[in-house]
C-alpha positions as CSV (number, residue, x, y, z in Angstrom):
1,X,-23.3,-33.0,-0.8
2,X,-24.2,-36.5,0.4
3,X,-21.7,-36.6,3.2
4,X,-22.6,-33.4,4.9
5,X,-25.9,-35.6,6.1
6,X,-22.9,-37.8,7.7
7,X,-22.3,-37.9,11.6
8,X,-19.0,-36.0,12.6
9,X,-16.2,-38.0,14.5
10,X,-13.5,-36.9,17.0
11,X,-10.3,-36.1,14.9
12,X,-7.4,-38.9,15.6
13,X,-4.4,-37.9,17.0
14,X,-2.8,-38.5,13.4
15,X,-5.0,-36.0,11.4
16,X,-4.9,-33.0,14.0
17,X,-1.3,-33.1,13.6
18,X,-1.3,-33.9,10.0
19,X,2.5,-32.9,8.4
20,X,3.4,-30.7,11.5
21,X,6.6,-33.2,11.9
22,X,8.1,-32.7,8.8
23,X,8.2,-28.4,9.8
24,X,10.0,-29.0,12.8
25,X,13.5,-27.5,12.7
26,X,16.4,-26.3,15.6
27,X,16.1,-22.8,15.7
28,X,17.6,-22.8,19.1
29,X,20.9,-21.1,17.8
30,X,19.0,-18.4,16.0
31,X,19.7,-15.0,18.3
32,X,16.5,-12.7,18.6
33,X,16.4,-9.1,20.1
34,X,13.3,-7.3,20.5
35,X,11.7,-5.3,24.2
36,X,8.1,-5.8,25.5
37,X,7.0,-2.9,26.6
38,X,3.6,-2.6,28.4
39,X,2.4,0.3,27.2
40,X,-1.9,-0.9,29.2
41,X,0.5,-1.2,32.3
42,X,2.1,1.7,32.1
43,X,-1.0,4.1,30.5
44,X,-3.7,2.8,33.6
45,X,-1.6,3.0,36.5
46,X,-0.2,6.9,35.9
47,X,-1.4,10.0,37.2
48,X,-1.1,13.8,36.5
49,X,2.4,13.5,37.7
50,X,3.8,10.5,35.7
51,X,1.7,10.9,32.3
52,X,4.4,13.4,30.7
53,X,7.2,10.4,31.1
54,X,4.6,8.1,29.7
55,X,3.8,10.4,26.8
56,X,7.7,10.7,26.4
57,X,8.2,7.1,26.4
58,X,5.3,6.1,24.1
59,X,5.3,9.2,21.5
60,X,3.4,7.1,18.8
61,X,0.6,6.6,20.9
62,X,-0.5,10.0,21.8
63,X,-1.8,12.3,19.2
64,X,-2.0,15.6,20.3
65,X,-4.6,17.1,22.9
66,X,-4.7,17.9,26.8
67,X,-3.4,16.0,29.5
68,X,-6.7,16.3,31.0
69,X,-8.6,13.8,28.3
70,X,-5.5,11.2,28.7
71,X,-6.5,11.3,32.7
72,X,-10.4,10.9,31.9
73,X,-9.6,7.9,30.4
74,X,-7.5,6.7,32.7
75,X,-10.4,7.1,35.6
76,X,-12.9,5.9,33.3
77,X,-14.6,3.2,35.1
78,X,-15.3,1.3,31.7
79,X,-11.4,1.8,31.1
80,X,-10.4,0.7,34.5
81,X,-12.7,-2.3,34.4
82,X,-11.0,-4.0,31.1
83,X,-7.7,-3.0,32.8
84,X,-8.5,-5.2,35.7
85,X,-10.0,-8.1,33.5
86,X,-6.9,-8.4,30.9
87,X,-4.3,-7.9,34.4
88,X,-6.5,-11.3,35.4
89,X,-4.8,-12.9,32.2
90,X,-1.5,-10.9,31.1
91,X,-0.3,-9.6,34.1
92,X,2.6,-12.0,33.5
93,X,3.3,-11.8,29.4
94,X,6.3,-14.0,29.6
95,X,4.6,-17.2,28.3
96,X,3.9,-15.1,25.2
97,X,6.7,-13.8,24.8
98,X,8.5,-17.1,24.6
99,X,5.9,-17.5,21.7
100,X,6.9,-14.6,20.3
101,X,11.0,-15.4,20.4
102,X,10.2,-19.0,19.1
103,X,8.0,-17.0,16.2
104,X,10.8,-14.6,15.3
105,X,13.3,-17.4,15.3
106,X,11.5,-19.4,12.5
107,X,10.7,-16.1,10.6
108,X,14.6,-15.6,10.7
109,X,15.1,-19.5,10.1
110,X,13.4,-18.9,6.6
111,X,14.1,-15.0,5.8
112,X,17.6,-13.9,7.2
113,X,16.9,-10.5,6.5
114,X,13.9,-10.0,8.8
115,X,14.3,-8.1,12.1
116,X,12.5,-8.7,14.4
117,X,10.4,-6.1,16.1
118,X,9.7,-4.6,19.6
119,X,6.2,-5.5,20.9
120,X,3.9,-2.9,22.5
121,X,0.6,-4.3,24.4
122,X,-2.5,-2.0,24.0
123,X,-5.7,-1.8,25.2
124,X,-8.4,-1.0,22.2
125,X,-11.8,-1.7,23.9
126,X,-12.3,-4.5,21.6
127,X,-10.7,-3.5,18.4
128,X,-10.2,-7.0,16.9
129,X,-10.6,-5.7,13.5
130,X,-7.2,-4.4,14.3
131,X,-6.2,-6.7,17.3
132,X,-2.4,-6.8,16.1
133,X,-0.5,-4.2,14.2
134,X,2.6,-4.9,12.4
135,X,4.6,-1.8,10.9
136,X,8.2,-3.3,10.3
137,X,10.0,-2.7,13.3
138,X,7.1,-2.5,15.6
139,X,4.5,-5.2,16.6
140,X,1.2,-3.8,18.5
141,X,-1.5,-6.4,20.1
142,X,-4.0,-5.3,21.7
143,X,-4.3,-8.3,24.6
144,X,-8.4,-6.9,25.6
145,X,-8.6,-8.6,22.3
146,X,-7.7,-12.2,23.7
147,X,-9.7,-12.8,27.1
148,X,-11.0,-15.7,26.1
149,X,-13.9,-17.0,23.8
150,X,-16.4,-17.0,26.8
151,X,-15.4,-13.9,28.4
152,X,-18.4,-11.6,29.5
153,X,-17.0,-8.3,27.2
154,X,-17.3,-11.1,24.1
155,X,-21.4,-12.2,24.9
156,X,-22.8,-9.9,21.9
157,X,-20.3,-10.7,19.7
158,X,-21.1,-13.6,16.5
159,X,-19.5,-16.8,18.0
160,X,-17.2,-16.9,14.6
161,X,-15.6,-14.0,16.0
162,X,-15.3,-14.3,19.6
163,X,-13.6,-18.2,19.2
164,X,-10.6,-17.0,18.0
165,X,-10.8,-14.2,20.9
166,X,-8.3,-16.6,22.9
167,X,-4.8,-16.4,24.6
168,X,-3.9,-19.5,22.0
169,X,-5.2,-17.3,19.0
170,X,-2.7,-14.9,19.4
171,X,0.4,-16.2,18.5
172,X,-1.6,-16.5,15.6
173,X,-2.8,-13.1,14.5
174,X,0.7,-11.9,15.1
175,X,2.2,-14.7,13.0
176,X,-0.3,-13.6,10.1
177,X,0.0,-10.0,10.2
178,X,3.7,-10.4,9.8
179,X,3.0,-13.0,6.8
180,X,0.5,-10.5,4.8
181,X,3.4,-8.2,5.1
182,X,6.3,-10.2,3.7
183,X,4.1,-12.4,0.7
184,X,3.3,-10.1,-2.2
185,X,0.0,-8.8,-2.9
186,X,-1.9,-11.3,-5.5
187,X,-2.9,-9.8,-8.3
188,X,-5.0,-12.7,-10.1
189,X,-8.4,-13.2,-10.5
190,X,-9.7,-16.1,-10.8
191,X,-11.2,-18.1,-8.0
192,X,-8.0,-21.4,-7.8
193,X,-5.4,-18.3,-8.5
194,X,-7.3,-16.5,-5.1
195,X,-7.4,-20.0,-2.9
196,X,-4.0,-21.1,-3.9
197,X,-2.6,-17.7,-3.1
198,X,-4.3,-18.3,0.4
199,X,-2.9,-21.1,0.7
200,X,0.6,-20.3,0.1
201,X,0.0,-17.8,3.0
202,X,-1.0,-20.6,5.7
203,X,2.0,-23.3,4.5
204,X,4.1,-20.3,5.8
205,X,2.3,-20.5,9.1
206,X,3.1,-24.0,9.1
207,X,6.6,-23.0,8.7
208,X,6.5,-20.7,11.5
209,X,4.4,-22.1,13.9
210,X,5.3,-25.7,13.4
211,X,4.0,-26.7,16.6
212,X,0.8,-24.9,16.4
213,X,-2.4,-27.1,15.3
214,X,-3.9,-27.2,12.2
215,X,-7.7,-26.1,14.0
216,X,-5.7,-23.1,15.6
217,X,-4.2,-21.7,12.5
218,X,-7.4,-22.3,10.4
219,X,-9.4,-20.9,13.7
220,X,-12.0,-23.1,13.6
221,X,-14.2,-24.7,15.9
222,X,-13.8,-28.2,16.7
223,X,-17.2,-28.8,15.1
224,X,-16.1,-26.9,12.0
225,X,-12.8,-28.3,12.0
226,X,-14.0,-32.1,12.2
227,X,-16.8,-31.0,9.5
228,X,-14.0,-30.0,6.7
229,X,-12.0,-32.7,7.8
230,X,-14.5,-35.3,6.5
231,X,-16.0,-33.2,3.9
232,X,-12.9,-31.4,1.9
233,X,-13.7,-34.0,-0.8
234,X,-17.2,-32.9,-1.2
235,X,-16.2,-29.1,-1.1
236,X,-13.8,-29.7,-4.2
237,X,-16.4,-31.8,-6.3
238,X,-18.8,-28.7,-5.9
239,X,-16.3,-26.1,-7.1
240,X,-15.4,-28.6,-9.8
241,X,-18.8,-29.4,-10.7
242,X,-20.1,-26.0,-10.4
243,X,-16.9,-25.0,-12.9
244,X,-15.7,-22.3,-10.2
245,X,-12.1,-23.4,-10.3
246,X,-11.5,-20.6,-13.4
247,X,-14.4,-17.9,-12.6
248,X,-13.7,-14.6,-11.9
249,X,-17.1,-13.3,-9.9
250,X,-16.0,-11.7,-6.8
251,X,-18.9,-13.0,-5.3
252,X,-17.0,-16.2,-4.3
253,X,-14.5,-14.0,-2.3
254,X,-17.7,-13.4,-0.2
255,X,-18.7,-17.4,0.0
256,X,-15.7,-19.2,0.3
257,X,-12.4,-16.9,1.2
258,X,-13.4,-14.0,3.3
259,X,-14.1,-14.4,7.0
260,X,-17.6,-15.2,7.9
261,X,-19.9,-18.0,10.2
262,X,-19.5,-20.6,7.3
263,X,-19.4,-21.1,3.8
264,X,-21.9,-20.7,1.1
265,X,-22.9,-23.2,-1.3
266,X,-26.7,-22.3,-0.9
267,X,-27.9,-25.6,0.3
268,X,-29.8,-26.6,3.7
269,X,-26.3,-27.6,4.9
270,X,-24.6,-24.3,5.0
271,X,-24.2,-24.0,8.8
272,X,-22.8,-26.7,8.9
273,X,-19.5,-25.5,7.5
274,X,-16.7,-23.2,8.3
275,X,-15.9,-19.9,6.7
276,X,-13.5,-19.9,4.0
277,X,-13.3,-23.3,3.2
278,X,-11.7,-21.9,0.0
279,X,-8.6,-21.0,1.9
280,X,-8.6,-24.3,3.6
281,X,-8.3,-26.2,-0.1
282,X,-5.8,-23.8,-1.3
283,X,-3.7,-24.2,1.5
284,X,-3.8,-28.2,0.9
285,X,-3.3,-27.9,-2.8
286,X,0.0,-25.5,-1.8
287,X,1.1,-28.3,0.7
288,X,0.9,-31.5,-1.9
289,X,2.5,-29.3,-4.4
290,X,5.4,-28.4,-1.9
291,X,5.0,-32.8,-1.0
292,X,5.7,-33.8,-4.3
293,X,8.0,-30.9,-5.8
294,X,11.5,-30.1,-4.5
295,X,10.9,-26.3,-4.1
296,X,12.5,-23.9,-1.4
297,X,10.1,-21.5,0.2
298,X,11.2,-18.3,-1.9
299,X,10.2,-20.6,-4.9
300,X,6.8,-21.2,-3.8
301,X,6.5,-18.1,-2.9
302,X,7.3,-16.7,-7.0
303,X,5.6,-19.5,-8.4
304,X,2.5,-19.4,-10.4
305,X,-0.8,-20.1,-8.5
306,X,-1.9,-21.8,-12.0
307,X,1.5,-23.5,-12.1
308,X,1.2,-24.7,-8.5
309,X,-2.0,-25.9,-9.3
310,X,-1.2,-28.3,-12.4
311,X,2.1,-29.4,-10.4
312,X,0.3,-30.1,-7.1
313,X,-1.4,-33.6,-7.8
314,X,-4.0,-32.6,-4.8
315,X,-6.1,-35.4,-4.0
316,X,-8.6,-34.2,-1.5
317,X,-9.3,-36.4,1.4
318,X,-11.5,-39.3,1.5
């Protein structure tokens, strides 16, 4: 992969915002109605006296046993130390919940029928398997999941994880759960049915989170991010030339979709690249099939991956 050996350049202005501008759309007139309640408030500053009203307010969240355990880990010291640190950062949650009403707008921009949901913030100790929870009408994120990609609590953690661990990520990962929810499981198996399928999932991001970069919503690095912009070309001639495009092994879930430090092509270049640079190609292929077809979201949405695929006349870039 002769351009992997290639120096990596800042992205322009142009590419980092690639088609954003052609997303943008007044949602301004959309009415949205959903409560933030603060459950990590409310939870770490009761006592014996006020826990019943907290346990009233928040049923879902307290699964039967003594008052006595909820009040140990109130006091914990551990406990009352990630309080302090996410109260550094969210004490104020109004900047995201602005992100959240703009979010819910476009949702309802595209899909009339969807209601938005109340949000609860959480503490998990670091759950970010499960940093946000959406379940219909309610929307948990657990903010000691977004302190920032340096924060102390994040040191032993694989840098792939803890860069997305970021106030600007989360947006994001509420923005996706709600997307796995409302596009249909995919039942095909073979590898361009699996990326294109991916990639009808992140050209609804770009619908909903016009304004949001590309780098953000792929969560990469800067470095990674720069590397598949000058190297998506190279990545396609391997899964061409390696005849991937129609193979069923699950093993490529593991080297090119799923999550992970970077990609797998077994070569001395790996680490170079992101994770799940398959997602990355099937998201282009899904936007220069939606450039150069007139099809309405729903349509995509019920298409065939294999049809998309013939349809899309994806060039990579050069």
């Amino acid at each position: 992969m002769r351009k992997f050996l290639f120096i990596l350049i800042a992205v322009t202005s142009i590419l980092s915002c690639n088609s954003r501008k052609n997303n943008d759309i007044d949602v301004s007139s959309i009415p949205v109605d959903f409560t933030v309640k603060r459950f990590d408030i409310d939870f770490y500053t009761a006592d014996s006296s006020t826990l019943p009203k907290i346990k009233s307010k928040y049923p879902l969240l307290f699964p039967p046993q003594p008052d006595s355990i909820w009040l140990q880990k109130i006091n914990d010291s551990d406990e009352r130390e990630l309080f302090a640190e996410t109260q550094k950062i969210y004490k104020d949650f109004s900047q995201q919940k602005e992100e959240l009403t703009l979010l819910f707008k476009h949702i309802k921009h595209y899909n009339n029928s969807f209601k938005e949901p109340n949000v609860i913030t959480m503490l998990t100790n670091v759950d970010y398997d499960n940093r946000v929870v959406y379940a219909d009408s309610l929307l948990l994120i657990s903010i000691d999941a977004y302190l920032g990609t340096n924060h102390p609590f994040y040191e032993d953690y694989p840098f792939y994880i803890k860069e997305n661990l970021d106030k600007e990520h989360l947006i994001v990962d509420v923005a996706s759960a709600i997307i796995n929810q409302e596009v249909l499981p995919n039942t095909k198996r073979t590898f361009i049915d699996k990326m294109i399928y991916e990639g009808k999932k992140m050209y609804v991001m770009d619908l909903f989170l016009p304004s949001v970069s590309d780098k953000e919503k792929a969560g990469y690095s800067t470095e990674k991010y720069n590397w598949i912009l000058h190297n998506e070309e190279e990545v396609w001639r391997y899964f061409i030339d390696k005849e991937l495009l129609y193979s069923t092994d699950t093993k490529l879930n593991r080297r090119f979709l799923d999550l992970a430090p970077f990609s797998k092509f077994y070569t001395e270049y790996d680490r170079l690249s992101p994770g799940s640079v398959g997602v990355w190609v099937g998201w282009q292929i899904v936007r220069s099939y939606m450039r150069n077809n007139d099809v309405s979201l729903p349509e995509l949405l019920k298409a065939d991956e294999d049809e998309i695929f013939k349809k899309s006349k994806y060039k990579p870039k050069r």
